[in-house]
N, C-alpha and C positions, 0 to 999 in steps of 0.2 A: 076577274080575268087573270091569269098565269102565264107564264112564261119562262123558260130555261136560257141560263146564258152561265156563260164562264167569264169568273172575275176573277181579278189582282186584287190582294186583299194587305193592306200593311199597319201593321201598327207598332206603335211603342210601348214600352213593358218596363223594367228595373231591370231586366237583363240584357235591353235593347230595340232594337226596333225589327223585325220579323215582317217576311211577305209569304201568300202563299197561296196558289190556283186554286180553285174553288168551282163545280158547278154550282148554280143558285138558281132557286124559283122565286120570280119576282112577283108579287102580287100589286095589283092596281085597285085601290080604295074605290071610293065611291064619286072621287072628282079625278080621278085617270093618278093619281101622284103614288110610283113607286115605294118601295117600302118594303123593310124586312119582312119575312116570312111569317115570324111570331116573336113578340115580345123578349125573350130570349135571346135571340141573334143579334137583334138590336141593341139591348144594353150591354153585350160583348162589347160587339163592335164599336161604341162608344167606349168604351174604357181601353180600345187600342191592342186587344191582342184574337185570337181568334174564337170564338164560339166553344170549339171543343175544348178548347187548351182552359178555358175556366175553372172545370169541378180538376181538371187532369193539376194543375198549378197550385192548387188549395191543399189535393190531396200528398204532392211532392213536399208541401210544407210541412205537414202533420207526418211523415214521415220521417224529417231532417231534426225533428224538436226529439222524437219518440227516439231516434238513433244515437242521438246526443245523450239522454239521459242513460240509455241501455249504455253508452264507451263510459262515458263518467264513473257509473257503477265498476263497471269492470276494472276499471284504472286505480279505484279506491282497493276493489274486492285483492288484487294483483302486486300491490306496492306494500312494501315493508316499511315499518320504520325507520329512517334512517339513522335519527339521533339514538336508537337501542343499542345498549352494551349488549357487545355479543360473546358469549361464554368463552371463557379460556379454555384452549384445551388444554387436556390432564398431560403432566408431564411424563415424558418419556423415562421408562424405567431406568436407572445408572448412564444416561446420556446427557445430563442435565449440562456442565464445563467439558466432558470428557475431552481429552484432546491425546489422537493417536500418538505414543512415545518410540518417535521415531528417533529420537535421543534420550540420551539417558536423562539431562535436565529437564526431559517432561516429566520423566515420573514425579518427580518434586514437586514441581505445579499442579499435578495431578493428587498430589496427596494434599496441597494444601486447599486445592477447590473440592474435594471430597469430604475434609471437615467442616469447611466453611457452610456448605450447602447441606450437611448430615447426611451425605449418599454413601451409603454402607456398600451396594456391587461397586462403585467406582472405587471406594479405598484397598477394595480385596483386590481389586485390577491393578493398585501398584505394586501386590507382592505375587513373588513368583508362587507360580501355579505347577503343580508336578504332570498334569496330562500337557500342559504347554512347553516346558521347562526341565530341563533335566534336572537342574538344580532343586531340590525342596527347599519351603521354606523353613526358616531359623529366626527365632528371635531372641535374643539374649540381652537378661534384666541386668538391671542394675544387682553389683553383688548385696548389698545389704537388703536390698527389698527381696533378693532372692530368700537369703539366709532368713529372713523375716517372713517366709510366705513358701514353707517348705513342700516340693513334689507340686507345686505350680505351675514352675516354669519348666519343668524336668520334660515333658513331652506337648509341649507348648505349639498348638497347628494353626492352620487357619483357619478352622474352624471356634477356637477362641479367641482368635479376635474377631471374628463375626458374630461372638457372644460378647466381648468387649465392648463392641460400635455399638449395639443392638440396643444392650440394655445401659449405655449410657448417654443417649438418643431418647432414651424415654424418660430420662429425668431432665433434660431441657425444656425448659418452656418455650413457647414460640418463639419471644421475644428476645432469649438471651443470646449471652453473647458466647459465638465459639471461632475460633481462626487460630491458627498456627502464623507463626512466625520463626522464620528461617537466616540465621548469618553461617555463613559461609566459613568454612576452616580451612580445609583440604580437598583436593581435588585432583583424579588422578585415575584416566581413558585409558583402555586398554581394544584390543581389535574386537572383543567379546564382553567385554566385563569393563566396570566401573565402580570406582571407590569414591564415597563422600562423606566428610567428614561436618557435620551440621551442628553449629548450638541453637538451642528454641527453645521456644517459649509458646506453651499450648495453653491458650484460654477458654475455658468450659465452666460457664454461667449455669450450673444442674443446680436442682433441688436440695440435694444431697449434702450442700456445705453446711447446712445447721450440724448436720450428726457430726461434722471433723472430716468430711472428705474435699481435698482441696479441691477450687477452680479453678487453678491455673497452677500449672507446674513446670518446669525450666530444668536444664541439663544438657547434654551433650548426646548425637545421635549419629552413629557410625552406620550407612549404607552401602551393602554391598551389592551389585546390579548387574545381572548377563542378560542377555538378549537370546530371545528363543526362536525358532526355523519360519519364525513369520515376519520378523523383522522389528517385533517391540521388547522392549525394556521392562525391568522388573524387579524389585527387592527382592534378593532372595538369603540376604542376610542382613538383619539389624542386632547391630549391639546398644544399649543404651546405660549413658554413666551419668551419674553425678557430679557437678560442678561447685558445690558447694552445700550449704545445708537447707537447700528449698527442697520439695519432695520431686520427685521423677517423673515422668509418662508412666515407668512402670509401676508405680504406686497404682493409680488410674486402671492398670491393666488387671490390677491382682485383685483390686477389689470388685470390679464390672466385668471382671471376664470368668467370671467364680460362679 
């Protein structure tokens, strides 16, 4: 015997406890005593949640495990190292110390981070340029290196000293040591132009000292400095003397810029 009825159904779960309307057909055994439908419903019902929500709860499980491993992948596939050194970038061509010479005492700094660092466009940026500069530049040796090193120095541009830097830039080794040093003599601003009077002392650790070429030479250095229609500083005239009987910058220039 069968029967139809509407029931309140509740039960408890791990996520709570839930109720929920129900037609149901009741069947009557064999001694009249009610009783699930079929075996199925029953052992739901005993375990407190509802009949359909059983394979529907198993199946959310197997879902939550399967999603979990899918994000974990991704998270791994996704993330970088973080402890990785990550590549230097390459340095900028003659921008390495540059600093705009918006005074004349930059260009000094600027010539002494230009050897320091062995950047050949920054050292050409402290002497005057003729498409920027009215002035051309001038460099003027020491007399006896001159007299010792005849039609040298006689049409002397900037283009040999960018044969000077170049090729004595390639007899340093990594490791050695090169910096100017600068003391101070004279000094003396003008609305356009600037004079400086410097003794130094240039260190260059090259290959080249076995054969008798020095590494380090000392003297006296006369800059002369205008300023061009952009607003920077410039050598556009060096004389360079002797101070005594150590060799010169321009020793350095006649043999490297040859």
């Amino acid at each position: 015997l069968r029967s139809k009825k509407v029931v309140r159904v509740c039960g408890s779960s791990a996520g709570g406890t839930s109720c929920y309307m129900r037609s149901d057909e009741t069947s009557f055994g064999a001694k009249g005593c009610p009783g699930p439908a079929n075996d199925r419903e029953g052992a739901s019902l005993l375990r407190g949640y509802p009949p359909d929500n059983d394979m529907h709860l198993r199946s959310m499980k197997v879902s939550r495990v399967r999603w979990g491993w899918i994000s974990a992948v991704l998270l791994i596939a996704g993330c970088t190292n973080p402890f990785q050194t990550r590549e230097p970038n390459p340095p900028e061509s003659g921008r390495l110390s540059w600093i705009p010479p918006r005074r004349p005492e930059i260009v000094l700094e600027n010539l002494k981070n230009a050897i320091l660092e062995q950047n050949v466009e920054n050292y050409l940026r402290c002497l005057s340029d003729s498409s920027r500069n009215a002035r051309p530049f001038q460099f003027i040796a020491d007399p006896q290196v001159a007299s010792e090193n005849p039609g040298t120095f006689e049409t002397w541009t900037l283009d040999d000293e960018r044969a000077y830097f170049s090729q004595l830039r390639a007899f340093l080794p990594d490791d050695s040591l090169h910096f100017l040093t600068l003391e101070p003599v004279q000094f003396t601003q003008y609305a356009d132009s600037a004079f400086f009077v410097q003794n130094y002392i240039l260190t260059v650790r090259h290959t080249q000292q076995k054969q008798g070429v020095p590494g380090q030479v000392s003297g006296q250095a006369r800059f002369w400095m205008g300023i061009d229609p952009f607003g920077d500083w410039s050598i556009y005239r060096w004389e360079d003397r002797s101070l005594g009987d150590r060799p010169t910058w321009s020793v350095l220039k006649a043999i490297f810029g040859r």
